[in-house]
PyMOL CGO cylinders between C-alpha atoms (Angstrom):
from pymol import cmd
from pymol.cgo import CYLINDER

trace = [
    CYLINDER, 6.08, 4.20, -30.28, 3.74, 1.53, -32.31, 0.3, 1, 1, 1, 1, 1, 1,
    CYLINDER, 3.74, 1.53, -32.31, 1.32, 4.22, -33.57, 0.3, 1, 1, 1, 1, 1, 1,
    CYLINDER, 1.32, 4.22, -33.57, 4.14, 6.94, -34.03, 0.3, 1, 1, 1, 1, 1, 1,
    CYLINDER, 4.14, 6.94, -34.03, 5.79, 4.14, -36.42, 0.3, 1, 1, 1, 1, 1, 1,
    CYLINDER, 5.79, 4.14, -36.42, 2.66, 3.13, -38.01, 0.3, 1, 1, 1, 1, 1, 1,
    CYLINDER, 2.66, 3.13, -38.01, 1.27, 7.03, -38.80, 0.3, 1, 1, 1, 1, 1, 1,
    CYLINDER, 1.27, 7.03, -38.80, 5.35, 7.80, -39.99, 0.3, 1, 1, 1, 1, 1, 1,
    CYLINDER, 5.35, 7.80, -39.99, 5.97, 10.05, -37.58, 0.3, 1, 1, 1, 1, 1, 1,
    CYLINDER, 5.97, 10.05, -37.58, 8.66, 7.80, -35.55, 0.3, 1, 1, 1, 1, 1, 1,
    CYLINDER, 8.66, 7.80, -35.55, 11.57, 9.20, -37.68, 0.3, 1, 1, 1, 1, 1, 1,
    CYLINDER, 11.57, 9.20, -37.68, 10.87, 12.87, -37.06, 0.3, 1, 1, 1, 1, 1, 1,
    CYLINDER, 10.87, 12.87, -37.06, 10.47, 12.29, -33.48, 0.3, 1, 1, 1, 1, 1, 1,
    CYLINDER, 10.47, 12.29, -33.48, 13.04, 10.92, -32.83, 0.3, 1, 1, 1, 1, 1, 1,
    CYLINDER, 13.04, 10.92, -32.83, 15.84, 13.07, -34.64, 0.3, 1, 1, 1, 1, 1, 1,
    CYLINDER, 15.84, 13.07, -34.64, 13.74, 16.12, -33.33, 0.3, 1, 1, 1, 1, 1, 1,
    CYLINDER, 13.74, 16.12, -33.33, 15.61, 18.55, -31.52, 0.3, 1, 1, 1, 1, 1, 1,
    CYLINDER, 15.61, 18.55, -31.52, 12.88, 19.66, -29.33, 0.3, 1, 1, 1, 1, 1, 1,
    CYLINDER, 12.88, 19.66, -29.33, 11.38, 16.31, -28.28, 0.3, 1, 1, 1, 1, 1, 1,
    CYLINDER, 11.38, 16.31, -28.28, 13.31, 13.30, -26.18, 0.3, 1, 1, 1, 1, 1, 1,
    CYLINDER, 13.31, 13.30, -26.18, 12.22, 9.62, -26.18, 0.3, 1, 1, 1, 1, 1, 1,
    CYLINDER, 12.22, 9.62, -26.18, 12.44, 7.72, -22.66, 0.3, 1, 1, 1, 1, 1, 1,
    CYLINDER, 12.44, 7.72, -22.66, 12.09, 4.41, -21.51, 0.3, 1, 1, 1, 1, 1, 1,
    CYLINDER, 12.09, 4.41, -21.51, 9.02, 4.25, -19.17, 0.3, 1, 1, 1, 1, 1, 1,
    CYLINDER, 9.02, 4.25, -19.17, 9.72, 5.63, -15.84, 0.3, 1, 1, 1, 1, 1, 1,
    CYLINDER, 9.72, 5.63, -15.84, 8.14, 5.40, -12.66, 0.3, 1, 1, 1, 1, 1, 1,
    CYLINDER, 8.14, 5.40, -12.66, 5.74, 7.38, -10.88, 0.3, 1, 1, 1, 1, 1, 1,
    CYLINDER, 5.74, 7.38, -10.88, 8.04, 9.02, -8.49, 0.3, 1, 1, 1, 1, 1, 1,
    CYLINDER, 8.04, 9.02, -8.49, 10.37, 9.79, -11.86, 0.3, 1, 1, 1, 1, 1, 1,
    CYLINDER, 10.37, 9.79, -11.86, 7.51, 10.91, -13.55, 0.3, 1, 1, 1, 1, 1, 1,
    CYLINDER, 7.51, 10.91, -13.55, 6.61, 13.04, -10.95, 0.3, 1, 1, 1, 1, 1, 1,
    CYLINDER, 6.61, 13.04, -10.95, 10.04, 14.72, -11.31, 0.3, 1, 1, 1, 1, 1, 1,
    CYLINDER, 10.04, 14.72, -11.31, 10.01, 15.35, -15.12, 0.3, 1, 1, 1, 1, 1, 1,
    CYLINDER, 10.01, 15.35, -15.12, 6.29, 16.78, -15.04, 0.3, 1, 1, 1, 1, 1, 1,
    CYLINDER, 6.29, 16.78, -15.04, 7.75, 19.34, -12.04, 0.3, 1, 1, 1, 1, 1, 1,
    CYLINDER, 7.75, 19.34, -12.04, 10.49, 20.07, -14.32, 0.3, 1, 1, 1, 1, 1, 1,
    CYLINDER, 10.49, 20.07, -14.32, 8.64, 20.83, -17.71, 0.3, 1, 1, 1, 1, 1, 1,
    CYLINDER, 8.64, 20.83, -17.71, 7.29, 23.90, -19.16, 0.3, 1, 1, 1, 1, 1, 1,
    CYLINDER, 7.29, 23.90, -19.16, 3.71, 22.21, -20.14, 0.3, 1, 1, 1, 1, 1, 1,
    CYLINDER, 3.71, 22.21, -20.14, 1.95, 18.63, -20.27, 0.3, 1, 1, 1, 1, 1, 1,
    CYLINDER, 1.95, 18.63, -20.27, 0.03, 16.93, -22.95, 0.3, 1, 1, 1, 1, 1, 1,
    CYLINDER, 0.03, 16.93, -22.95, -1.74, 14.27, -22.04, 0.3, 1, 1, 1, 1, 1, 1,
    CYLINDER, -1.74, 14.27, -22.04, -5.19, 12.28, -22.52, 0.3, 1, 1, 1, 1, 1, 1,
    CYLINDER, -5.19, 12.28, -22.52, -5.19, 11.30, -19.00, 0.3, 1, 1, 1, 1, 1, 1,
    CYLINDER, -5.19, 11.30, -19.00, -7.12, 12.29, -16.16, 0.3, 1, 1, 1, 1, 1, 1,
    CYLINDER, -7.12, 12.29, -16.16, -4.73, 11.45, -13.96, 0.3, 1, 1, 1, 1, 1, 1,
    CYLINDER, -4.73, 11.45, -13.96, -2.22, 13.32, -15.44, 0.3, 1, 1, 1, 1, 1, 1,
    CYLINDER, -2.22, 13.32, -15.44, -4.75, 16.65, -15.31, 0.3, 1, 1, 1, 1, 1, 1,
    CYLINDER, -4.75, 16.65, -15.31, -5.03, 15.96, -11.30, 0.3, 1, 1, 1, 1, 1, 1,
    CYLINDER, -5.03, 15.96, -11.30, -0.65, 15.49, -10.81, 0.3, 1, 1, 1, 1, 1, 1,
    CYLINDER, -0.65, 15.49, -10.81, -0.55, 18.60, -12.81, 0.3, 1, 1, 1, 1, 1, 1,
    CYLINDER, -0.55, 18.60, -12.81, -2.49, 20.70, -10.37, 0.3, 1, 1, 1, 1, 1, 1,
    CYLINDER, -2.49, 20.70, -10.37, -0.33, 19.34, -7.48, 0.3, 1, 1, 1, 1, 1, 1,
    CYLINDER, -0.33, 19.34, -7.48, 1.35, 22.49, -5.67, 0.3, 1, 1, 1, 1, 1, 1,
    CYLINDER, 1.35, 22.49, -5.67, 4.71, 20.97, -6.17, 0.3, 1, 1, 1, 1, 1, 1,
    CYLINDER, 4.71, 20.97, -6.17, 4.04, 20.34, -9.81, 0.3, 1, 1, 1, 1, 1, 1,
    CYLINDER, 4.04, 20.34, -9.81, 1.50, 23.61, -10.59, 0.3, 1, 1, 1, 1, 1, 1,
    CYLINDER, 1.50, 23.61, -10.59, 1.75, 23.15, -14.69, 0.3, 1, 1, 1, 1, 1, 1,
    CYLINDER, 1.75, 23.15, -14.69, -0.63, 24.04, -17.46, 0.3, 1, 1, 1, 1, 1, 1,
    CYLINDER, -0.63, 24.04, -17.46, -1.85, 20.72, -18.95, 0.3, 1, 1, 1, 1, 1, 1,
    CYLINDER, -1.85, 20.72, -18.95, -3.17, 20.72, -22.78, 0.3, 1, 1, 1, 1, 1, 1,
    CYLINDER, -3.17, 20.72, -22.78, -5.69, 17.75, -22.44, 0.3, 1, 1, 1, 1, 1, 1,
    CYLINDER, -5.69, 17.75, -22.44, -5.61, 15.74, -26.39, 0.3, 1, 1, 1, 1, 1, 1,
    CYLINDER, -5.61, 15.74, -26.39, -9.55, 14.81, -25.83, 0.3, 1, 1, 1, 1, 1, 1,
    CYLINDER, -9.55, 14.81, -25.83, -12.46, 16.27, -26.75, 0.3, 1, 1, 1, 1, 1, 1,
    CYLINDER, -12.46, 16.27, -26.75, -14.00, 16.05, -22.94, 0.3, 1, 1, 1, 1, 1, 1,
    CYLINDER, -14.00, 16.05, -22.94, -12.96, 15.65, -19.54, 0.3, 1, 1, 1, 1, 1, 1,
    CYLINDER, -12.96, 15.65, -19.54, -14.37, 13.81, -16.53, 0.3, 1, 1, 1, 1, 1, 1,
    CYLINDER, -14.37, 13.81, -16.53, -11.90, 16.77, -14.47, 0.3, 1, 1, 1, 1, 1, 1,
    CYLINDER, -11.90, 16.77, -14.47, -13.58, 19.53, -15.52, 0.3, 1, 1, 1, 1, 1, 1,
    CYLINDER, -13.58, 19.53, -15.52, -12.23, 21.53, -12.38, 0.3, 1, 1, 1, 1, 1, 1,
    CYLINDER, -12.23, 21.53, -12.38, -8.76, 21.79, -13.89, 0.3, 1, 1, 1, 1, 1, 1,
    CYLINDER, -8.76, 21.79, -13.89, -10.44, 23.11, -16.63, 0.3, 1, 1, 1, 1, 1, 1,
    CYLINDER, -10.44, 23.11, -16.63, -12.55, 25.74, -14.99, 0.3, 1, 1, 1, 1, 1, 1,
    CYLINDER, -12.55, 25.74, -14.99, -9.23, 26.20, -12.41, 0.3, 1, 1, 1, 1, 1, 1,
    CYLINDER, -9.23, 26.20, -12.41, -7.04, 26.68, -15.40, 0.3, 1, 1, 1, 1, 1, 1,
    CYLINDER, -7.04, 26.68, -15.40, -4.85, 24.91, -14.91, 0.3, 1, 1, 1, 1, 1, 1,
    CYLINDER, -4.85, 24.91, -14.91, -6.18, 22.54, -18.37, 0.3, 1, 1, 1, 1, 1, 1,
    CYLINDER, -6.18, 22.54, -18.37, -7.01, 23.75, -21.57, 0.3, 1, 1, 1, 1, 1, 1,
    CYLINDER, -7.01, 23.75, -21.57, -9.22, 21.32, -23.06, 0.3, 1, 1, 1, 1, 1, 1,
    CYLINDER, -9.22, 21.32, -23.06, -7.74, 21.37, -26.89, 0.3, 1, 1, 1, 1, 1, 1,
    CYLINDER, -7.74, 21.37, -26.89, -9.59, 18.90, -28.65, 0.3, 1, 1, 1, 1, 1, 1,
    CYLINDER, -9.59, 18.90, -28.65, -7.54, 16.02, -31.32, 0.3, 1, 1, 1, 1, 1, 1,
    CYLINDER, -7.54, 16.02, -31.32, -7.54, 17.84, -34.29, 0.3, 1, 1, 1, 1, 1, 1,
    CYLINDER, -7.54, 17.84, -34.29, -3.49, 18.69, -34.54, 0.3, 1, 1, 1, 1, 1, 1,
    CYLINDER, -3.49, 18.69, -34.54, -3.77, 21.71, -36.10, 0.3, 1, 1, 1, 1, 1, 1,
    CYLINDER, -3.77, 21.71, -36.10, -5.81, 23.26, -33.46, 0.3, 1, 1, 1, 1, 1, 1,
    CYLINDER, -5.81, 23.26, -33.46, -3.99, 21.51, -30.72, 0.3, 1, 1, 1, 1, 1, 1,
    CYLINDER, -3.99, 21.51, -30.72, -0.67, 23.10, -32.04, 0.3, 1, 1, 1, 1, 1, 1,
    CYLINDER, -0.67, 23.10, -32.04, -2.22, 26.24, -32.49, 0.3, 1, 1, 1, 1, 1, 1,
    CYLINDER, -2.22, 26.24, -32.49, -3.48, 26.63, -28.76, 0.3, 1, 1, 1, 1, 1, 1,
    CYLINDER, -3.48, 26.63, -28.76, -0.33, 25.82, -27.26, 0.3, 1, 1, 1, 1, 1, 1,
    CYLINDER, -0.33, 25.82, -27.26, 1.52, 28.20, -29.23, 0.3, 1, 1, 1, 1, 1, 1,
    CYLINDER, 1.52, 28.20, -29.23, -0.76, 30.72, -28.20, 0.3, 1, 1, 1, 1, 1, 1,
    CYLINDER, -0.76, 30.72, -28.20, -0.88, 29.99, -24.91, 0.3, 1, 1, 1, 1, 1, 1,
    CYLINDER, -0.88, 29.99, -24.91, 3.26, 29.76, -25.31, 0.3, 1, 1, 1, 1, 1, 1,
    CYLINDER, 3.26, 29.76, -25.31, 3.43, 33.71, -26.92, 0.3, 1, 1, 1, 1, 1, 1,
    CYLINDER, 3.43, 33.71, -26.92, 0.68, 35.52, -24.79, 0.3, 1, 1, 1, 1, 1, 1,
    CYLINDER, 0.68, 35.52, -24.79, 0.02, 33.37, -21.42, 0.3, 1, 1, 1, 1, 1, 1,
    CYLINDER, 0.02, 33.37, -21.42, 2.86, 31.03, -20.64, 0.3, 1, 1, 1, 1, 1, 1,
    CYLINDER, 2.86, 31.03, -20.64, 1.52, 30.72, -17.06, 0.3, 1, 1, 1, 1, 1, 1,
    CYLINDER, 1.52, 30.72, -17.06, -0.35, 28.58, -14.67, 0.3, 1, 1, 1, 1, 1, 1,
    CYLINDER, -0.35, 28.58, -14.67, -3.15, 29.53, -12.42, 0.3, 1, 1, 1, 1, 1, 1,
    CYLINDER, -3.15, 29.53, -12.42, -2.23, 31.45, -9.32, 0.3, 1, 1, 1, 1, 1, 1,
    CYLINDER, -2.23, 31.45, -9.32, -4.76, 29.73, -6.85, 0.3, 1, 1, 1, 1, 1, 1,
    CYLINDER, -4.76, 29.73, -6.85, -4.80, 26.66, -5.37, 0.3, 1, 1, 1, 1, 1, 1,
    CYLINDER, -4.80, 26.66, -5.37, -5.25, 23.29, -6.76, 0.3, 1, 1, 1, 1, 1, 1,
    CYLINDER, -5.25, 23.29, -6.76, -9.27, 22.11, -7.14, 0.3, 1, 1, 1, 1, 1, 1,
    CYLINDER, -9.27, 22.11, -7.14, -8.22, 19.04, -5.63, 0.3, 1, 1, 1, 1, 1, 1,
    CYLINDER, -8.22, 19.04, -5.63, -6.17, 19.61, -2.62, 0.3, 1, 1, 1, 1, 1, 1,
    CYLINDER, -6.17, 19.61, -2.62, -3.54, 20.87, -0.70, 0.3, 1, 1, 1, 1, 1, 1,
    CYLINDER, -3.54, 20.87, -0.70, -1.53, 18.42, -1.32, 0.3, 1, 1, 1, 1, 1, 1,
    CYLINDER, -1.53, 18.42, -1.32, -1.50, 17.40, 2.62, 0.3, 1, 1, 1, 1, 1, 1,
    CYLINDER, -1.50, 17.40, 2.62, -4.06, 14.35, 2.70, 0.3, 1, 1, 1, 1, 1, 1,
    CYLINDER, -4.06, 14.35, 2.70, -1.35, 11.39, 3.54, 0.3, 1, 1, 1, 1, 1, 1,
    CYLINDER, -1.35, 11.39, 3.54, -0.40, 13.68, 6.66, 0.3, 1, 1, 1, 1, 1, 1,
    CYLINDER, -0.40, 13.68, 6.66, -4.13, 14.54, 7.49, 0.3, 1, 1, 1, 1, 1, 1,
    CYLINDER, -4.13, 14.54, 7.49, -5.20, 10.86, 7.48, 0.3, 1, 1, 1, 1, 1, 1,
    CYLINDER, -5.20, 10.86, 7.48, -2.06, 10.38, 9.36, 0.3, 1, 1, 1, 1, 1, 1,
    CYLINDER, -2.06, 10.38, 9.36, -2.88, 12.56, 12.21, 0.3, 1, 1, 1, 1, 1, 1,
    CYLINDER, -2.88, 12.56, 12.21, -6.66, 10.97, 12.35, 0.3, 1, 1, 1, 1, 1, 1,
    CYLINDER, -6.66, 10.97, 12.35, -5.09, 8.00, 12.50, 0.3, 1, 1, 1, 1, 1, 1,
    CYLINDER, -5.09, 8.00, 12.50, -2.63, 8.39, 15.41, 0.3, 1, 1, 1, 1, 1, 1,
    CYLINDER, -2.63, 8.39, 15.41, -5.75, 10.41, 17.39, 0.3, 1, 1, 1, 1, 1, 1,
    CYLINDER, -5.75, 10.41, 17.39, -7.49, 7.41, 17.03, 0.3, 1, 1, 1, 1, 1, 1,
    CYLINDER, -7.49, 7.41, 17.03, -4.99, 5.42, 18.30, 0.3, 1, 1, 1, 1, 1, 1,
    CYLINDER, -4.99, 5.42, 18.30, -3.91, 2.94, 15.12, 0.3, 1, 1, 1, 1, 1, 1,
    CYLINDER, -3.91, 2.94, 15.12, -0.03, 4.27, 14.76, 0.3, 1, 1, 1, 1, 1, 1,
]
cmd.load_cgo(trace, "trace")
């Protein structure tokens, strides 16, 4: 909100009518709005990773001009679009007329079953 005041851009945000301002949420609430949007931009690696999730499966336009998770990239499940805005807005409407989909394979990262795989090792081994 500082830097979207600061560059003027604070006023067209926020009487947009195809962009909502939020409090902070959560992760689990995060979670739920990146599962229930039709694309992600973000600068964070993080973010590329929760994207590829199999509950979450959602293209991800990443606002840098490298990535340390190149495997959403080569997956494609991330579109590595750079910080120039012109280009950035450019590539997503493209991707929005001609592609509007995500990958159908599976995540580079996982399954999304770890928690119950360490689980089980752990009960075999006798610690729950």
């Amino acid at each position: 909100m500082k830097n979207c005041k600061r560059f003027g851009l604070w006023e067209h945000i926020v009487h947009g009518t195809n962009i909502g301002v939020i409090d902070p949420v959560g992760y689990w609430d995060f979670l739920v709005l990146m599962a229930n949007c039709g694309f992600i931009m973000t600068d964070s690696g993080g973010i590329q990773e929760e994207a590829t999730a199999p509950n979450i499966r959602k293209k991800c336009f990443v606002l840098r001009t490298s990535t340390e998770r190149q495997e959403a990239v080569d997956a494609g499940f991330a579109d590595l679009v750079g910080v120039n805005p012109k280009k950035v807005v450019k590539r997503i409407w493209d991707w929005i007329e001609n592609e509007w989909s995500v990958p159908n394979r599976r995540s580079p990262f996982g399954d999304g079953t770890a928690a119950e795989k360490t689980v089980e090792i752990l009960q075999k081994a006798g610690y729950c």
